[in-house]
C-alpha positions, -999 to +999 in steps of 0.1 A: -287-452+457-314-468+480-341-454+456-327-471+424-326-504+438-346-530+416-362-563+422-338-575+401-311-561+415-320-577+452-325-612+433-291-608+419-274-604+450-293-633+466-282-657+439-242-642+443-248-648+481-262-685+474-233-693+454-206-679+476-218-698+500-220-731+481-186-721+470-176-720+507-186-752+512-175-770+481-143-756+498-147-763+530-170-797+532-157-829+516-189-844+519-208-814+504-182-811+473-186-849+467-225-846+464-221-815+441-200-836+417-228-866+419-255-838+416-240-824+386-231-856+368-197-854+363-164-870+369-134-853+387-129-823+412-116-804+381-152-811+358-168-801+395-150-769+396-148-762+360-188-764+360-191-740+388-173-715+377-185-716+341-224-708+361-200-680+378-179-662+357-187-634+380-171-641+410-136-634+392-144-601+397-157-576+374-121-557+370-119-584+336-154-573+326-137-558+297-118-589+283-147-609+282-186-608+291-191-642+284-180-676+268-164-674+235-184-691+210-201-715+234-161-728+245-154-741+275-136-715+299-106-736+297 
């Protein structure tokens, strides 16, 4: 396992770690989760969330991987 690690592979994880932790404090920080909806432009906690986890499908897990790999025909995950 240590030899098949990829460049790629340590840049995915950094990105999963970045967004856990803005996930933790979109949670956890009022302030934070109010500038996150101003940064992304859009109206509501629900459009807030609803955006993040659309970036993040995977932090449901990949135990769903096999009901869907991505967004049916460009549809909201709603």
């Amino acid at each position: 396992m240590e030899n098949d690690v990829t460049e790629r592979d340590v840049i995915a994880v950094a990105h999963r770690r970045n967004e856990l932790n803005r996930f933790r404090r979109m949670l956890d920080q009022p302030g934070f989760f109010e500038s996150e909806t101003r940064r992304l432009d859009v109206s509501g906690a629900e459009a807030a969330w609803q955006s993040f986890f659309e970036k993040n499908t995977w932090i449901f897990g990949y135990g769903l991987f096999y009901v869907f790999t991505s967004s049916l025909e460009k549809q909201k995950l709603e």
